[in-house]
PAFIMI-184237 format. One record per atom (N, C-alpha, C): residue number from 1; residue in one letter; atom name; x, y, z. Coordinates in pm, whole numbers. Atoms other than C-alpha are relative to their C-alpha. Layout:
<sites>
<site><num>NUM</num><residu>A</residu><atome>CA</atome><px>X</px><py>Y</py><pz>Z</pz></site>
...
</sites>
This chain:
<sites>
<site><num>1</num><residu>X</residu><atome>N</atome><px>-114</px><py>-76</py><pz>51</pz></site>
<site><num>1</num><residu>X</residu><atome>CA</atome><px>-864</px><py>930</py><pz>703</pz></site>
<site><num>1</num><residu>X</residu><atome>C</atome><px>-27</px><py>149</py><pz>15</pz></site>
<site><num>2</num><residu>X</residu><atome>N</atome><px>12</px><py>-155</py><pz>-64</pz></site>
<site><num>2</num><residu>X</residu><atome>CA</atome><px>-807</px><py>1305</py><pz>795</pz></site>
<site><num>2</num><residu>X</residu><atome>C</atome><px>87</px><py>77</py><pz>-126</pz></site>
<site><num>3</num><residu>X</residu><atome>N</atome><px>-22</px><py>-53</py><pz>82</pz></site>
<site><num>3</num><residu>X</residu><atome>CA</atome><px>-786</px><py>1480</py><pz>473</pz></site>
<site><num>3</num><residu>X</residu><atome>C</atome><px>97</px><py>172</py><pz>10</pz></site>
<site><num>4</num><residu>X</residu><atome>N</atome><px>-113</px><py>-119</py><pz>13</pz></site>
<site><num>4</num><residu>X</residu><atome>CA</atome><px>-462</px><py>1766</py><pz>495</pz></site>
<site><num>4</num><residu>X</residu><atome>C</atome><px>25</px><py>65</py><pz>-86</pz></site>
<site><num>5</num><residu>X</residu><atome>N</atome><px>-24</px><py>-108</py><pz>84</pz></site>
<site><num>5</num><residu>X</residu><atome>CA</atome><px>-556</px><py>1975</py><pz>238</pz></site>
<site><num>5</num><residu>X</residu><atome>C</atome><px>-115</px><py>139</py><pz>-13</pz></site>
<site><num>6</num><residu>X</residu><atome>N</atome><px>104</px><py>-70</py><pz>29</pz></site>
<site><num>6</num><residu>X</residu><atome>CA</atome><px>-699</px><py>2289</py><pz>159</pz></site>
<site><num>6</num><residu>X</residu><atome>C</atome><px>16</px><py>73</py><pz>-123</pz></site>
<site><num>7</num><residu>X</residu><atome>N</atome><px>27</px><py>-48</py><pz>124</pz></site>
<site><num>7</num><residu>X</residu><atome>CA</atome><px>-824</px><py>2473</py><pz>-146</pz></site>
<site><num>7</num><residu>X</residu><atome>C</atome><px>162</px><py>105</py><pz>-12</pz></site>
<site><num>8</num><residu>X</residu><atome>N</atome><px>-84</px><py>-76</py><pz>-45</pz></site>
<site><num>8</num><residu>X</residu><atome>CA</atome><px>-507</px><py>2624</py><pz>-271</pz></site>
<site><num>8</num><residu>X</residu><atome>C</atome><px>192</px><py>-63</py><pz>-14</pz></site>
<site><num>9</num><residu>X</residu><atome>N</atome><px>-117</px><py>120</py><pz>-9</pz></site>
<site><num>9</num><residu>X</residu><atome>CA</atome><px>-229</px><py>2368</py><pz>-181</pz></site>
<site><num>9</num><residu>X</residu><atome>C</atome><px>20</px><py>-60</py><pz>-127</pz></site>
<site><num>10</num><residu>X</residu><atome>N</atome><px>-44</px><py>82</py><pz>109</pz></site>
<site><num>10</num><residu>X</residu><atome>CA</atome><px>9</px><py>2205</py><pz>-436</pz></site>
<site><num>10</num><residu>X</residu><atome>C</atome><px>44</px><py>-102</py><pz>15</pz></site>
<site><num>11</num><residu>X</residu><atome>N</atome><px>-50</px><py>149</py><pz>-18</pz></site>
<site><num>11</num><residu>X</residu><atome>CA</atome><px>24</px><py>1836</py><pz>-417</pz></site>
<site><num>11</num><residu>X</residu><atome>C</atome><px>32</px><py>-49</py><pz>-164</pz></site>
<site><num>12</num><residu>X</residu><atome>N</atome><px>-59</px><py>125</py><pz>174</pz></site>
<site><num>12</num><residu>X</residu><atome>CA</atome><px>158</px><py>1515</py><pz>-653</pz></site>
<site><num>12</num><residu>X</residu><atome>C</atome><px>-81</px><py>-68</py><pz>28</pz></site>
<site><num>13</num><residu>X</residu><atome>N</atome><px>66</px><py>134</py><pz>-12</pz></site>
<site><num>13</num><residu>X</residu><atome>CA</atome><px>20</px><py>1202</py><pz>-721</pz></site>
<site><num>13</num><residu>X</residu><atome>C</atome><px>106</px><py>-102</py><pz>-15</pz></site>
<site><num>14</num><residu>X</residu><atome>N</atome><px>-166</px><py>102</py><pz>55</pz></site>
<site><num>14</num><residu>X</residu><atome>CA</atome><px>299</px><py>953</py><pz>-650</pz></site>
<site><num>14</num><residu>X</residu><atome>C</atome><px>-10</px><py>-73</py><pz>-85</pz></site>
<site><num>15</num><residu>X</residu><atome>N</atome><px>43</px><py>150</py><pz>81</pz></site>
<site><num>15</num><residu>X</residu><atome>CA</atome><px>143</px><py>692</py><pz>-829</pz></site>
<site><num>15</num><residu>X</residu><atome>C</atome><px>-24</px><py>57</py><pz>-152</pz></site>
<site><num>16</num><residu>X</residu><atome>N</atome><px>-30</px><py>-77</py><pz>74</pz></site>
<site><num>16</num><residu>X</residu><atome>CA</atome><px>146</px><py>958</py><pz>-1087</pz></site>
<site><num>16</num><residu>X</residu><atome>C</atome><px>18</px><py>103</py><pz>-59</pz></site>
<site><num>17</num><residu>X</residu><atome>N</atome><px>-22</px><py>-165</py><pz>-37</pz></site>
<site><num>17</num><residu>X</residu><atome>CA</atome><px>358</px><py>1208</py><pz>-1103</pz></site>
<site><num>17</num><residu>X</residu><atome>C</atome><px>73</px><py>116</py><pz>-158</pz></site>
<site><num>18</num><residu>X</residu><atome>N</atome><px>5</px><py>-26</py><pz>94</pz></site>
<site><num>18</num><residu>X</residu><atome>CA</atome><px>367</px><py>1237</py><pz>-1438</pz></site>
<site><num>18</num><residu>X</residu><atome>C</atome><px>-149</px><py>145</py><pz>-41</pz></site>
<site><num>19</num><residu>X</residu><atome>N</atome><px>112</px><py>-74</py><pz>-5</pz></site>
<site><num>19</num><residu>X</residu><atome>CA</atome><px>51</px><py>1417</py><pz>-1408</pz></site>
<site><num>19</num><residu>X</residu><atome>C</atome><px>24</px><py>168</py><pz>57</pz></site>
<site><num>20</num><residu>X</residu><atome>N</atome><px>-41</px><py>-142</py><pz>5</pz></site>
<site><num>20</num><residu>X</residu><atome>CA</atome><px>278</px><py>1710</py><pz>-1287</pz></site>
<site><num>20</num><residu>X</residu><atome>C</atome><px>-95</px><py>76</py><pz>138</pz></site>
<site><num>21</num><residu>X</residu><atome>N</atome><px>88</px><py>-57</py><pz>-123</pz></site>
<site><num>21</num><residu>X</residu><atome>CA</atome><px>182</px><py>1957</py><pz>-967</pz></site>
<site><num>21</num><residu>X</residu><atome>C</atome><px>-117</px><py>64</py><pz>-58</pz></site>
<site><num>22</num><residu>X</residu><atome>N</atome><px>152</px><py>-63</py><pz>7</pz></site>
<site><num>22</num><residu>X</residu><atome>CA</atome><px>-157</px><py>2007</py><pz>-913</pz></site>
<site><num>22</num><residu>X</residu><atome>C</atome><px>-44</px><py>79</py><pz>107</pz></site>
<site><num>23</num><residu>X</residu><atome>N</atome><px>74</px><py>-76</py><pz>-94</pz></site>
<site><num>23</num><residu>X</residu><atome>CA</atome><px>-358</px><py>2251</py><pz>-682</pz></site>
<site><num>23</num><residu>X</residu><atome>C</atome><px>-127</px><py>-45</py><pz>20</pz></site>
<site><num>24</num><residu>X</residu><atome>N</atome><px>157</px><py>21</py><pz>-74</pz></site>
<site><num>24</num><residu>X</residu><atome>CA</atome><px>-639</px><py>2160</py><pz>-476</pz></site>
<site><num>24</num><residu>X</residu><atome>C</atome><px>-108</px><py>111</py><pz>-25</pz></site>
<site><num>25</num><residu>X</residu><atome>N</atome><px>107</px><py>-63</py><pz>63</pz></site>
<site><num>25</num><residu>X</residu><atome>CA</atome><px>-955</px><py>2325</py><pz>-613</pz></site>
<site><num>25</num><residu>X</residu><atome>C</atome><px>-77</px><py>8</py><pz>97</pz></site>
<site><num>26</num><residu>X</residu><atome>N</atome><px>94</px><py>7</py><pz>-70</pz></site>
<site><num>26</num><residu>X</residu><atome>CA</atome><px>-1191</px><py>2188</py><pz>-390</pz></site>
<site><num>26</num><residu>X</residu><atome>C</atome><px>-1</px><py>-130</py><pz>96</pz></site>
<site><num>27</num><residu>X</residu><atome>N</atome><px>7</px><py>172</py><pz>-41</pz></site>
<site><num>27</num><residu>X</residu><atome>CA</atome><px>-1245</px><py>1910</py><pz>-137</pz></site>
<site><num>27</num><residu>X</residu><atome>C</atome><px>-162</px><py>6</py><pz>63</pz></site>
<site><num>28</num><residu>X</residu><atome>N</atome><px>148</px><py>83</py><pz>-46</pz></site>
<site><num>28</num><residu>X</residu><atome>CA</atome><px>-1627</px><py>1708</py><pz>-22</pz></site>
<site><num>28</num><residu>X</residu><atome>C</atome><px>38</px><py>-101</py><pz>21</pz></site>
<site><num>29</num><residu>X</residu><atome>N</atome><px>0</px><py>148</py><pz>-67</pz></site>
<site><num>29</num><residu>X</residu><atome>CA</atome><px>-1594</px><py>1458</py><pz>202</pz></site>
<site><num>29</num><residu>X</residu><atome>C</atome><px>146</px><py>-48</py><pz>-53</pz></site>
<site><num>30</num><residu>X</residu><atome>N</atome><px>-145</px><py>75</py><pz>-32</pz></site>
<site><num>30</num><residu>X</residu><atome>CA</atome><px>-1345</px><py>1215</py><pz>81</pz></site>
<site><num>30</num><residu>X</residu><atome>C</atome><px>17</px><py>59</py><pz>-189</pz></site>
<site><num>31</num><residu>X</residu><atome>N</atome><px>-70</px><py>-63</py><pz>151</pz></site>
<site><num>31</num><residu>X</residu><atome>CA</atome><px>-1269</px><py>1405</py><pz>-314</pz></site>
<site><num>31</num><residu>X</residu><atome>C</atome><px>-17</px><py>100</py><pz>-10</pz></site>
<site><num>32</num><residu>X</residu><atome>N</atome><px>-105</px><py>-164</py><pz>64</pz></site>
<site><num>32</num><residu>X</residu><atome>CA</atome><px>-1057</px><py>1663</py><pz>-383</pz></site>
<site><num>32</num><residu>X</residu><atome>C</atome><px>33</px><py>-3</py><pz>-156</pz></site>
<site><num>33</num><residu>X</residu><atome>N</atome><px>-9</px><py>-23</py><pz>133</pz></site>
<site><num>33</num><residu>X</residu><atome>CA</atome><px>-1070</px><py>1802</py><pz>-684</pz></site>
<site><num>33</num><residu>X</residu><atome>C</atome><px>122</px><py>42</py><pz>-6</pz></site>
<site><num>34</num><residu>X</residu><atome>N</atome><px>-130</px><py>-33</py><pz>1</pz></site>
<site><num>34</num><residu>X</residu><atome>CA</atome><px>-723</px><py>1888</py><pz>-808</pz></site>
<site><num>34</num><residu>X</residu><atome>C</atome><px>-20</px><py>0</py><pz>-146</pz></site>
<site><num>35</num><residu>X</residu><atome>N</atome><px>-84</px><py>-82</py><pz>148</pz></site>
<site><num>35</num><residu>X</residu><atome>CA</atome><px>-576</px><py>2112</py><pz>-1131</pz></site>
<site><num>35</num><residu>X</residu><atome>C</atome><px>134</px><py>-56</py><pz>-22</pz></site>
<site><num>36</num><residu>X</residu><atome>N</atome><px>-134</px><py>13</py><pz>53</pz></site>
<site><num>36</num><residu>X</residu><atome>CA</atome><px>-285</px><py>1948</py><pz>-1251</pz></site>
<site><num>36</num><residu>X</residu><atome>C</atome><px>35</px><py>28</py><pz>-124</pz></site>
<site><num>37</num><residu>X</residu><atome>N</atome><px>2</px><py>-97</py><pz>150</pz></site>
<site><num>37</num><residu>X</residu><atome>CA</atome><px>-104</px><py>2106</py><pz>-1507</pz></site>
<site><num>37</num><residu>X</residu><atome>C</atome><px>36</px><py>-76</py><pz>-111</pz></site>
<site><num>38</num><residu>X</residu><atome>N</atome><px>-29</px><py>74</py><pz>130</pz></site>
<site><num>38</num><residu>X</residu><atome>CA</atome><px>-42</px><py>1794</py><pz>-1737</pz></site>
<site><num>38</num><residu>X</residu><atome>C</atome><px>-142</px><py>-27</py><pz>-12</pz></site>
<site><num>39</num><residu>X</residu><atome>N</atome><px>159</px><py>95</py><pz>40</pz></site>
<site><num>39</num><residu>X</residu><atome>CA</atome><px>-380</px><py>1667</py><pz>-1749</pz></site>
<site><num>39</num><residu>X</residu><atome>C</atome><px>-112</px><py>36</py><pz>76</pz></site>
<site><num>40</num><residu>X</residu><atome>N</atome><px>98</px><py>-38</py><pz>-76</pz></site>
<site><num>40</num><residu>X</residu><atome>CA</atome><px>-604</px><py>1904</py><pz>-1597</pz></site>
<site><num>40</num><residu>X</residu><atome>C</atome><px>-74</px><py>-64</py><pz>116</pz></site>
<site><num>41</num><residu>X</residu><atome>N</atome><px>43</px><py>-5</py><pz>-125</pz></site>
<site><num>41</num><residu>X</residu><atome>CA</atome><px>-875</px><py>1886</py><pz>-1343</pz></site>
<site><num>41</num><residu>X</residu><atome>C</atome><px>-44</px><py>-168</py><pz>-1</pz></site>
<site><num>42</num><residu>X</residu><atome>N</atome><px>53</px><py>182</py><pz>-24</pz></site>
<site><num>42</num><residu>X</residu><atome>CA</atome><px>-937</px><py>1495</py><pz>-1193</pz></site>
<site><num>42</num><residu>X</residu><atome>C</atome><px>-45</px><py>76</py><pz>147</pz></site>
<site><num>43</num><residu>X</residu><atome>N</atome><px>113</px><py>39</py><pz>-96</pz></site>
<site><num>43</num><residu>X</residu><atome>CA</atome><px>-1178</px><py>1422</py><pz>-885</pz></site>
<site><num>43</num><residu>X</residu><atome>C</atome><px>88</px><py>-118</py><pz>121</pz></site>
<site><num>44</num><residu>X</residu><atome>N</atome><px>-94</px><py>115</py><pz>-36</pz></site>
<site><num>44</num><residu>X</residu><atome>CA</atome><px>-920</px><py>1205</py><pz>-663</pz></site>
<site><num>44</num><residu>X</residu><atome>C</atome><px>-123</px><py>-2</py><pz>160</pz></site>
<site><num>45</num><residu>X</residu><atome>N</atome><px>14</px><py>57</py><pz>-113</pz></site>
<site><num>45</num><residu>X</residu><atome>CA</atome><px>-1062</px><py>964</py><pz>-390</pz></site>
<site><num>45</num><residu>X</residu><atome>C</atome><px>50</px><py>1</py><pz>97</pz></site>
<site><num>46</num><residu>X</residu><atome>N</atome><px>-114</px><py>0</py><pz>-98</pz></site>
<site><num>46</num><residu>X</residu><atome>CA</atome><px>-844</px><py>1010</py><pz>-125</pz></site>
<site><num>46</num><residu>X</residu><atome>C</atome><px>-37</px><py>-138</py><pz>99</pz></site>
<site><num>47</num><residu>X</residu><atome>N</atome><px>50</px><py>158</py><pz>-35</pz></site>
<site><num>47</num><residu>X</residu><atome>CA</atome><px>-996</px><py>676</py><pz>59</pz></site>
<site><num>47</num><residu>X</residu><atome>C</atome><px>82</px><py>-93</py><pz>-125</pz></site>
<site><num>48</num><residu>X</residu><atome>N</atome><px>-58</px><py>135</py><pz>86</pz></site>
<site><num>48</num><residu>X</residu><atome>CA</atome><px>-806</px><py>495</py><pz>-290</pz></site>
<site><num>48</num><residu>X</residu><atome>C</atome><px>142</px><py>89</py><pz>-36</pz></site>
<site><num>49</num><residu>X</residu><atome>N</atome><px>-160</px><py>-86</py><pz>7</pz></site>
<site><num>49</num><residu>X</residu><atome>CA</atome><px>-508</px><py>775</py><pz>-359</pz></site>
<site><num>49</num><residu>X</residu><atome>C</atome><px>24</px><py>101</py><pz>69</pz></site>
<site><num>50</num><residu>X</residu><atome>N</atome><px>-37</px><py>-129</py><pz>-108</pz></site>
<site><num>50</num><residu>X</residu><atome>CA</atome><px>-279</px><py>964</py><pz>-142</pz></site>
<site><num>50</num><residu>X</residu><atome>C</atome><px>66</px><py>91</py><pz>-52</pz></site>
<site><num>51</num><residu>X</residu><atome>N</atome><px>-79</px><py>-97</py><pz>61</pz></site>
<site><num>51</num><residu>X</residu><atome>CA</atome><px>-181</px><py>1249</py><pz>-281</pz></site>
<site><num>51</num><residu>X</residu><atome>C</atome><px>104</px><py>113</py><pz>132</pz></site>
<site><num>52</num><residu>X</residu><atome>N</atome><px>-121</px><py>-83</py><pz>-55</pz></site>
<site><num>52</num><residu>X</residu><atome>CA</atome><px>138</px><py>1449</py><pz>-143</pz></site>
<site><num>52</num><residu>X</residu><atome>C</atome><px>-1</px><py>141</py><pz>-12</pz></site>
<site><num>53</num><residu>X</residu><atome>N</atome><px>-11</px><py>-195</py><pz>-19</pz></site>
<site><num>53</num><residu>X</residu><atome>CA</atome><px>145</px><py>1815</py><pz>-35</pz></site>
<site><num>53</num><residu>X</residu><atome>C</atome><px>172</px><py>35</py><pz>-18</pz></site>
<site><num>54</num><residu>X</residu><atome>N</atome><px>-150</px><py>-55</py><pz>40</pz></site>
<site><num>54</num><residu>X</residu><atome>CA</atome><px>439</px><py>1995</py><pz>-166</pz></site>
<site><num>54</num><residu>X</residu><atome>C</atome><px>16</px><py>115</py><pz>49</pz></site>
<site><num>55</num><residu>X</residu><atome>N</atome><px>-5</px><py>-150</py><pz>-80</pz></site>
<site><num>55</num><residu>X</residu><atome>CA</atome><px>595</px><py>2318</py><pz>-10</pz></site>
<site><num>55</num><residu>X</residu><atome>C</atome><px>82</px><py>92</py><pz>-180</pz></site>
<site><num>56</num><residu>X</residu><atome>N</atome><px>-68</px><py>-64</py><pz>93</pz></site>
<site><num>56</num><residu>X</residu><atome>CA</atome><px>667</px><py>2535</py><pz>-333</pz></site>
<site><num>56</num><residu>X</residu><atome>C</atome><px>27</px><py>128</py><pz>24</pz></site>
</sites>
């Protein structure tokens, strides 16, 4: 998988998007850290969730 983000970028999490836009913090290998503004910073797998880049 060919990870399309960089530090910076505001993605969702479809699977939950309750979790509100987040910004990419950081990415290693296959986890990107991401700031979302309901429920702060998570560690997402991108190998188990695809998170969505948003144009804001």
């Amino acid at each position: 998988m060919i990870i399309n983000f960089e530090p910076g970028d505001k993605v969702v999490n479809p699977s939950n998007k309750n979790w509100g836009i987040g910004q990419v913090q950081s990415i290693i290998k296959d986890k990107v850290t991401v700031n979302f503004e309901n429920v702060g910073k998570k560690v997402i797998n991108s190998k188990i969730i695809e998170l969505e880049k948003i144009n804001t």
